[in-house]
C-alpha positions as a Markdown table, in Angstrom:
| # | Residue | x | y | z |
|---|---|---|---|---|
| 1 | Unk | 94.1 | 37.4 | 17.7 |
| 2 | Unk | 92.8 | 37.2 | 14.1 |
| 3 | Unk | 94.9 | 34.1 | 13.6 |
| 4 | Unk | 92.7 | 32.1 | 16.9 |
| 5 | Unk | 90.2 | 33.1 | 15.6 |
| 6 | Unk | 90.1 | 31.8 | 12.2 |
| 7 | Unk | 90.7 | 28.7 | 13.7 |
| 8 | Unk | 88.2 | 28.1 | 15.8 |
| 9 | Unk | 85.7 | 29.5 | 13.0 |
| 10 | Unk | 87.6 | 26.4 | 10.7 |
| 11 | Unk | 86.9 | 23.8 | 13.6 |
| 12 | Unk | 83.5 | 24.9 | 14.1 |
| 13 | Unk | 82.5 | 24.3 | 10.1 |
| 14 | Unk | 84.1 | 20.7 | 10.1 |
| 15 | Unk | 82.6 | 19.7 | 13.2 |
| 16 | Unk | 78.9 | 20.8 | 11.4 |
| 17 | Unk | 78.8 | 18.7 | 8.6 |
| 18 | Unk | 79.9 | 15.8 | 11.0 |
| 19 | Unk | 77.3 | 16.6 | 13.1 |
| 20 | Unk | 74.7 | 16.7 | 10.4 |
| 21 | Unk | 75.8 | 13.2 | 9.3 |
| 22 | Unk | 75.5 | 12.0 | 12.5 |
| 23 | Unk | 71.7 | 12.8 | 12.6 |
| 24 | Unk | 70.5 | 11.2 | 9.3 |
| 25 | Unk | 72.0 | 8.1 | 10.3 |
| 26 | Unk | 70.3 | 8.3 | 13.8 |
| 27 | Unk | 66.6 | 9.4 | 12.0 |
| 28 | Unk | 66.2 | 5.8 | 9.3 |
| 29 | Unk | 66.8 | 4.4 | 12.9 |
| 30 | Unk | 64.0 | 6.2 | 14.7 |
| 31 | Unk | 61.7 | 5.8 | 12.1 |
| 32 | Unk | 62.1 | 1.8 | 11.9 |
| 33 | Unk | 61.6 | 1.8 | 15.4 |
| 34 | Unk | 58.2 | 3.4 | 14.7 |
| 35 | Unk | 57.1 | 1.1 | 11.9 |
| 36 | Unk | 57.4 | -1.8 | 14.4 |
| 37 | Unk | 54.0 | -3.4 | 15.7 |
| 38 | Unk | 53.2 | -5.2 | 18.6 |
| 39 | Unk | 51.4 | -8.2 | 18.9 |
| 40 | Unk | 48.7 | -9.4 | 20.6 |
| 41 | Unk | 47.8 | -12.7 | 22.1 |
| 42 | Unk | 44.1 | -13.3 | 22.6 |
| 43 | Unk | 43.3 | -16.0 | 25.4 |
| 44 | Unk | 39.4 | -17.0 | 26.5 |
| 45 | Unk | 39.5 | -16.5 | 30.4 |
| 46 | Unk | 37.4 | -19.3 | 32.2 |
| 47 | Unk | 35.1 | -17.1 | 35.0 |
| 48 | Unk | 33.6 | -19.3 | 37.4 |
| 49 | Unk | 30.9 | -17.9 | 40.2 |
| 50 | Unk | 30.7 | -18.8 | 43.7 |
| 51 | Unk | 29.0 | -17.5 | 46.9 |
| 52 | Unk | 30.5 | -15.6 | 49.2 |
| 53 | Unk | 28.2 | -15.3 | 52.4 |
| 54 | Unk | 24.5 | -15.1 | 51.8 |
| 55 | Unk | 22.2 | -18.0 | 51.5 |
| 56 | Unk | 23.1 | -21.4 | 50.2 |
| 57 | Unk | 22.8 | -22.4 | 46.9 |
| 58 | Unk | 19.6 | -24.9 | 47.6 |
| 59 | Unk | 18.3 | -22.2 | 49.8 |
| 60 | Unk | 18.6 | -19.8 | 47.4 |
| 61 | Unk | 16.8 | -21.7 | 44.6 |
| 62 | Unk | 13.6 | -22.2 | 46.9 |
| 63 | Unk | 13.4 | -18.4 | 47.6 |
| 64 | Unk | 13.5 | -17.5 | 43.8 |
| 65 | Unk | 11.1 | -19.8 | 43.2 |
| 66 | Unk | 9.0 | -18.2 | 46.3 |
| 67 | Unk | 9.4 | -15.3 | 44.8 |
| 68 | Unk | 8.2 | -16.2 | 41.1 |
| 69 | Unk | 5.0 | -18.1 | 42.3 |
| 70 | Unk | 4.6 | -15.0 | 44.6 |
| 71 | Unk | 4.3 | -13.1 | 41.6 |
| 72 | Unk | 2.5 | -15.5 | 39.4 |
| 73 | Unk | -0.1 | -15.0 | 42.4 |
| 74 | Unk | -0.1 | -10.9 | 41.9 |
| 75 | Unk | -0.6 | -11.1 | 38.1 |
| 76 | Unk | -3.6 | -13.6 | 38.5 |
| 77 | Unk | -5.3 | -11.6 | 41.0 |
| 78 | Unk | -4.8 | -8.3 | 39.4 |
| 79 | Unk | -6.4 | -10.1 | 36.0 |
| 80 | Unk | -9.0 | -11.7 | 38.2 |
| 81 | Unk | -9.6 | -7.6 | 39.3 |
| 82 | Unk | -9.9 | -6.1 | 36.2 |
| 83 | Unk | -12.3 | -9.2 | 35.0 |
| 84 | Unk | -14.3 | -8.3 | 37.6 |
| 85 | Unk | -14.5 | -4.6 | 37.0 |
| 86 | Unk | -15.1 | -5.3 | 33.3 |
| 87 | Unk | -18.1 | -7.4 | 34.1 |
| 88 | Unk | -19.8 | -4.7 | 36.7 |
| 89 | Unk | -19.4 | -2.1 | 34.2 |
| 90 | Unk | -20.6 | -3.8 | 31.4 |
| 91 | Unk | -24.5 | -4.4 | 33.4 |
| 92 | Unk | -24.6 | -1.2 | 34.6 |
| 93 | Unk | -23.9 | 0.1 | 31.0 |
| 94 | Unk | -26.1 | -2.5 | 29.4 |
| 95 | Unk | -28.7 | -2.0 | 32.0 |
| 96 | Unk | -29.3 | 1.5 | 31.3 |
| 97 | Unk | -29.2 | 1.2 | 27.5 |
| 98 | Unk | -31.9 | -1.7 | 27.5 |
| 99 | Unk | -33.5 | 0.8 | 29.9 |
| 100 | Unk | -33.6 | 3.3 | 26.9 |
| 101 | Unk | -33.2 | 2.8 | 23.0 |
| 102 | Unk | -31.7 | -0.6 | 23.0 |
| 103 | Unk | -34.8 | -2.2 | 24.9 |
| 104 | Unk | -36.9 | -2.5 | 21.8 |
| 105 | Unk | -34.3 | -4.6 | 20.1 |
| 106 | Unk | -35.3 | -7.5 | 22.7 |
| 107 | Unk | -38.1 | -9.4 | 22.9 |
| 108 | Unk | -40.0 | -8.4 | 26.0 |
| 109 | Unk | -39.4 | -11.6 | 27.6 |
| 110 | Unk | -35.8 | -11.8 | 26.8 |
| 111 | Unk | -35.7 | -8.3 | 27.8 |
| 112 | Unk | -36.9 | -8.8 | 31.3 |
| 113 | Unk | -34.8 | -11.9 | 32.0 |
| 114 | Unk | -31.8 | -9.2 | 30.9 |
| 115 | Unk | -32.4 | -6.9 | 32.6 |
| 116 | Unk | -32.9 | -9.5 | 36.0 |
| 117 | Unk | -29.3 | -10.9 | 35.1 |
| 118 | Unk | -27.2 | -7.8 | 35.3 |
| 119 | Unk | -29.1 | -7.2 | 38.4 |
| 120 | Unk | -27.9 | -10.4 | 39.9 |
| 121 | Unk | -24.5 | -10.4 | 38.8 |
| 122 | Unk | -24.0 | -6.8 | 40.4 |
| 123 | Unk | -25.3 | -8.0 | 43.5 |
| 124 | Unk | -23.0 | -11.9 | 42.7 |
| 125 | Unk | -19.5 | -9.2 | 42.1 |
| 126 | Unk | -20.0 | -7.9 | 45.7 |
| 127 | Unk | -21.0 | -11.4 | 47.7 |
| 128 | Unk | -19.4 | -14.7 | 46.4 |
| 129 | Unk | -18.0 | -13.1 | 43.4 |
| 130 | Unk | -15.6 | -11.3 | 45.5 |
| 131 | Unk | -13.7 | -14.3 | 46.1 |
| 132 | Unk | -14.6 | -15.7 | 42.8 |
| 133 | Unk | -11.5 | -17.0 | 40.0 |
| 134 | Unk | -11.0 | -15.4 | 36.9 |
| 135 | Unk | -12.3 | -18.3 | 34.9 |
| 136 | Unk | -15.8 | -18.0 | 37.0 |
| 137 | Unk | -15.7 | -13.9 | 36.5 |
| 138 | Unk | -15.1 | -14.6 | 32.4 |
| 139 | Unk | -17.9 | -17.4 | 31.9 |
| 140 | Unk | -20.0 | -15.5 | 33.7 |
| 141 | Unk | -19.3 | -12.4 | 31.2 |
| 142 | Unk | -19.6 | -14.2 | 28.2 |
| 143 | Unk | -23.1 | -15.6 | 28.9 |
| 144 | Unk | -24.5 | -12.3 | 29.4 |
| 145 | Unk | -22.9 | -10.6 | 26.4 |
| 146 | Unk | -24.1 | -12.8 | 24.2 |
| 147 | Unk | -27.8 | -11.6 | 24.6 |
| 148 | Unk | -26.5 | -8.3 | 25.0 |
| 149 | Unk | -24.6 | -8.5 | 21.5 |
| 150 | Unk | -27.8 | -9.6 | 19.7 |
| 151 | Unk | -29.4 | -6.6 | 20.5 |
| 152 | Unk | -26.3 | -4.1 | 19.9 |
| 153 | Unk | -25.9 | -5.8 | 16.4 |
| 154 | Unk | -30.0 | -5.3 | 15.3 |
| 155 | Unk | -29.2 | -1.8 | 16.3 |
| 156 | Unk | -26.6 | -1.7 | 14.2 |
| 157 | Unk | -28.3 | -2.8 | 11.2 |
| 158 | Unk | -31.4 | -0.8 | 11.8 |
| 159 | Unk | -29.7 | 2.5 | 11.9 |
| 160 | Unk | -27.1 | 1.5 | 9.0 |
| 161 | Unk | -29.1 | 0.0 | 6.9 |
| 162 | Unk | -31.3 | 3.0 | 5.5 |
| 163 | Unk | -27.6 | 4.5 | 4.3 |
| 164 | Unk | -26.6 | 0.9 | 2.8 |
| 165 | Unk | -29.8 | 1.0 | 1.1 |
| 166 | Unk | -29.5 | 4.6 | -0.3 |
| 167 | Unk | -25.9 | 3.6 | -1.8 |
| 168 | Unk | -27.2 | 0.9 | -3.8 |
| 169 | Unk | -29.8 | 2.9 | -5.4 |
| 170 | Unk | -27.8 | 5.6 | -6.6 |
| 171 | Unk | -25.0 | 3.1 | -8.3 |
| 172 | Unk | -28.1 | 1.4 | -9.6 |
| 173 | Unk | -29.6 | 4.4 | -10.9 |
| 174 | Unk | -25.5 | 5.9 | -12.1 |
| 175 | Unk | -25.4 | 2.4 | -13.8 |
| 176 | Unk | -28.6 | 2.9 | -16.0 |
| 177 | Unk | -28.0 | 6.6 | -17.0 |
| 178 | Unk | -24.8 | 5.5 | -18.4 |
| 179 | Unk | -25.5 | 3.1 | -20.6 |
| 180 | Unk | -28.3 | 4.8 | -21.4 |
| 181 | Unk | -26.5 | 7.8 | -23.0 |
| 182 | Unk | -25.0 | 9.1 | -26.4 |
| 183 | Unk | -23.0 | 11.2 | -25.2 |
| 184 | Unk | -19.7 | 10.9 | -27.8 |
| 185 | Unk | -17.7 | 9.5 | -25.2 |
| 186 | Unk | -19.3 | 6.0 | -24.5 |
| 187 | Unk | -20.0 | 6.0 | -28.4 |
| 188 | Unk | -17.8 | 3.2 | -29.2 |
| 189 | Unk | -19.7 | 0.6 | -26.4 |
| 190 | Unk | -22.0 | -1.6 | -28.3 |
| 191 | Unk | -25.4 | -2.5 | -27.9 |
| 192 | Unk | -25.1 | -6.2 | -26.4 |
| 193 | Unk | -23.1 | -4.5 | -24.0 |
| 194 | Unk | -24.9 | -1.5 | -23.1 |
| 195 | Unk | -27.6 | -4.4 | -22.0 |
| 196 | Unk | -25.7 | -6.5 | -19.5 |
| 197 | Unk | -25.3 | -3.0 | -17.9 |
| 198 | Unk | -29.3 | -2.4 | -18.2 |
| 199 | Unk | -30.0 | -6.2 | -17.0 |
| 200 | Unk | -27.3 | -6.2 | -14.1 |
| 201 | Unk | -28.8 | -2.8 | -13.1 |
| 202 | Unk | -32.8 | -4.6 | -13.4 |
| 203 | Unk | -31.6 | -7.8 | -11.3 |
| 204 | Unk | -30.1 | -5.6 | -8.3 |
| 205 | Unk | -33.0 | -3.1 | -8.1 |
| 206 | Unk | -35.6 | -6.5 | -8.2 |
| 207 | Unk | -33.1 | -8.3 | -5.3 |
| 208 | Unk | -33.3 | -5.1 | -3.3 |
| 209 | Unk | -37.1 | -4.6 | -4.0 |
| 210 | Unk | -37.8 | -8.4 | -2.3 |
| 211 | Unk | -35.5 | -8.0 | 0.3 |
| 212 | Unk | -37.0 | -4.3 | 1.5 |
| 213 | Unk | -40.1 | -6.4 | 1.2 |
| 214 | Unk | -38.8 | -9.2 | 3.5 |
| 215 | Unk | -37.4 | -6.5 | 5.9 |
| 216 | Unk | -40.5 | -4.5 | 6.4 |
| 217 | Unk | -42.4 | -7.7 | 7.9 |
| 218 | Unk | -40.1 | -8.3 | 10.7 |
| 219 | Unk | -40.0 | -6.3 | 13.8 |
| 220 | Unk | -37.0 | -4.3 | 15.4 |
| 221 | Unk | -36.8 | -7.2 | 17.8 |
| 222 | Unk | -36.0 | -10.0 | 15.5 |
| 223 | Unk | -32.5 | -10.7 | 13.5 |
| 224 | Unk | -33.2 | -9.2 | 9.9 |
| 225 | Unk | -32.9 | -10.8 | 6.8 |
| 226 | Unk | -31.4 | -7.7 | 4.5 |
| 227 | Unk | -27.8 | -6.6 | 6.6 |
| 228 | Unk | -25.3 | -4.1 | 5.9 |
| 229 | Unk | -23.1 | -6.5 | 4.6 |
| 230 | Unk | -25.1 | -8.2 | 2.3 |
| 231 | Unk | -25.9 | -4.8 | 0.4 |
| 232 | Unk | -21.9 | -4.2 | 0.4 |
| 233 | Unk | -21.8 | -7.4 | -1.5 |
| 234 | Unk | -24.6 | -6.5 | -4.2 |
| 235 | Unk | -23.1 | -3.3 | -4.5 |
| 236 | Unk | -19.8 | -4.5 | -4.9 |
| 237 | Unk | -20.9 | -7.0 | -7.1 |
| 238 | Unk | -22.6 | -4.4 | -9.4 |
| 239 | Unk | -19.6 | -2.3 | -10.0 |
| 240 | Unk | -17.6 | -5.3 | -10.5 |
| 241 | Unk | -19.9 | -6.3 | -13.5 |
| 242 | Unk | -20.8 | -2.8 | -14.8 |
| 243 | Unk | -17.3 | -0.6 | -14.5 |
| 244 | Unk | -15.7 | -2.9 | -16.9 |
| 245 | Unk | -17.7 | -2.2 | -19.7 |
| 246 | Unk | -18.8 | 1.6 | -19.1 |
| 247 | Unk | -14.7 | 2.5 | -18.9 |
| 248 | Unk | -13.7 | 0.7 | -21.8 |
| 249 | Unk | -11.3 | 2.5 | -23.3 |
| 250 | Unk | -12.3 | 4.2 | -26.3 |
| 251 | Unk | -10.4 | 2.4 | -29.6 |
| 252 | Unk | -8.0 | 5.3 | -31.2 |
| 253 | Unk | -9.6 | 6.7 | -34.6 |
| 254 | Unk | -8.0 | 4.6 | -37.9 |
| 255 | Unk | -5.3 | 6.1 | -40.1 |
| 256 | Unk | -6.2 | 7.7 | -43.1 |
| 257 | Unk | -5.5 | 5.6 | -46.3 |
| 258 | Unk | -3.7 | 7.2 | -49.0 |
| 259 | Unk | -4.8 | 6.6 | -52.3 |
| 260 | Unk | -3.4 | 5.1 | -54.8 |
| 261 | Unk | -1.4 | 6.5 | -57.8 |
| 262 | Unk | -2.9 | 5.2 | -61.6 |
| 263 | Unk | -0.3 | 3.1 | -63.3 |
| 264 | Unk | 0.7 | 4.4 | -66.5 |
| 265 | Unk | -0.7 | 2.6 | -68.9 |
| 266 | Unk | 1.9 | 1.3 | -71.9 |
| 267 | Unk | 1.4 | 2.0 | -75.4 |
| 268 | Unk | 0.9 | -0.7 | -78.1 |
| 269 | Unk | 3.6 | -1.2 | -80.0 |
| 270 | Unk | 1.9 | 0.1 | -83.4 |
| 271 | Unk | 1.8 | 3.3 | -81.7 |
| 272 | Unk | 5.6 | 3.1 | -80.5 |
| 273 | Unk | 6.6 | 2.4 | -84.2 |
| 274 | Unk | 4.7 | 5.5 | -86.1 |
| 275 | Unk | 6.2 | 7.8 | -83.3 |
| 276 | Unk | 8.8 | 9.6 | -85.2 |
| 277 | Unk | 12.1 | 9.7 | -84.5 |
| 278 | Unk | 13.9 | 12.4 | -82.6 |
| 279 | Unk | 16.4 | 14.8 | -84.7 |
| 280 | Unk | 19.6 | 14.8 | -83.5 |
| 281 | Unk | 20.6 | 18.2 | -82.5 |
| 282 | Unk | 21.8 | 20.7 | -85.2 |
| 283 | Unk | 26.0 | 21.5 | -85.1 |
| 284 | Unk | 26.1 | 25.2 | -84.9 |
| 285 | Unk | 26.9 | 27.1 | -88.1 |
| 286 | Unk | 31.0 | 27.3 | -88.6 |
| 287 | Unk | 32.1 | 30.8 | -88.9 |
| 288 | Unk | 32.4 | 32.2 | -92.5 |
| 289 | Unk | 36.2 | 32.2 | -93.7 |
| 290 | Unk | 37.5 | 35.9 | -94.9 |
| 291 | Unk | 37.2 | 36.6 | -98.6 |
| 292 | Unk | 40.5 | 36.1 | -100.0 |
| 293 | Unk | 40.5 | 38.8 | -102.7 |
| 294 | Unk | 39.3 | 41.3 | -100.0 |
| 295 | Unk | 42.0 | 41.3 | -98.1 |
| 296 | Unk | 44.6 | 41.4 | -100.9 |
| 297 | Unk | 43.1 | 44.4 | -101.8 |
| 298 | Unk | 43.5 | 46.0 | -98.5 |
| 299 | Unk | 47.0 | 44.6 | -98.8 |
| 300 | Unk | 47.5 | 47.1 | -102.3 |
């Protein structure tokens, strides 16, 4: 029993390493079969369309073009809509204001013919305006906002212009103070300079004092002559001339200079000559020798 045994323990242990050897030379296999890559082929596939049932192609083409003036049509009318709605609003709007404030920035004549338009263009929108094309609805528009603009802008300047004005003073007046003062800071400016200040600041204050003047003469309902804009200009133009030389930088202080060391002065050479020498140094003393007849008699 032991013998049979044995045996089949022996056959089992050969048949391993076999076995083992058998499956590394199957695994370099495997994993070359891995490493492999396929290729791929790219083509360009041709598509071609075609109908299948439905209308035919000239048939088709008419519709779609139906279809695109059809809506060419809606987009013109709903523009031709809101043209009209912008128009109505705009003379009831205008009506009212010309009604109230904005009437005294019209000439009473002009006024009345206004306010006479808006009417008829109310009553227009609602008879053969209704029907009317865009192009009609805008030119008619346009001709009655450009009286209405005249008066919106003189009501703009009148109630602007008082603010404008006020600006200009004060940089003026900032302008003057500065160049005016001795305070340490603006110390280093000089006086030429401090004057185109004082002179720049003069000119502006006699443009605005002429142009008040001009203003004053004309009535709410004609264009004036001093605007909002021109008195942004002057001030703009004051700060461009006056800011450069009030924020000069101040120079730095110089270095202190160090003063100079005398030369020494050389001695004549009489003087040199009656200097006397220098001793050389003294040896030190030597060490008296031991009396001879001393010692011998220490010796007896």
């Amino acid at each position: 029993m032991d013998t049979s045994e044995d045996a089949s323990k022996e056959k089992t242990e050969e048949e391993k390493p076999a076995e083992d050897a058998k499956k590394e030379e199957e695994k370099p296999a495997e994993k070359k079969a891995e490493k492999k890559k396929e290729q791929f082929i790219r083509e360009e596939l041709k598509v071609t369309s075609h109908f299948v049932g439905g209308l035919k192609e000239e048939l088709f083409k008419k519709v779609a073009e139906r279809e695109a003036e059809m809506a060419l049509n809606n987009k013109v009318i709903a523009e031709t809509n809101e043209a009209r709605n912008t128009l109505e609003e705009y003379c009831l709007t205008m009506r009212s204001k010309v009604n109230d404030s904005l009437g005294e920035f019209l000439e009473a004549d002009v006024r009345e013919k206004f306010l006479a338009k808006c009417e008829e263009l109310d009553d227009w929108l609602y008879e053969d305006g209704e029907y009317a094309q865009k192009s009609e609805v805008k030119a008619k528009y346009n001709e009655i906002k450009k009286v209405g603009d005249v008066a919106v802008k003189r009501e703009y300047e009148d109630k602007n212009r008082p603010n404008a004005v006020g600006s200009l003073k004060k940089e003026i007046n900032s302008w003057e103070q500065l160049a005016a003062s001795e305070d340490e800071k603006y110390s280093h400016i000089e006086a030429d300079e401090r004057k185109k200040v004082t002179d720049a600041c003069a000119a502006a204050g006699d443009w605005l004092t002429q142009e008040q003047t001009k203003q004053d003469k004309l009535s709410k309902s004609q264009n004036p002559s001093l605007t909002v804009k021109f008195l942004k200009e002057k001030y703009d133009s004051l700060i461009k001339t006056c800011s450069p030389i009030m924020n000069k930088a101040k120079p730095p202080p110089p270095k202190p200079v160090e003063p100079e060391k005398p030369a020494e002065e050389e001695k004549p050479a009489d003087e040199k000559a009656a200097e006397p020498a220098a001793e050389p140094a003294a040896e030190p003393a030597a060490e008296p020798a031991a009396d001879n007849g001393a010692a011998d008699m220490e010796m007896d």
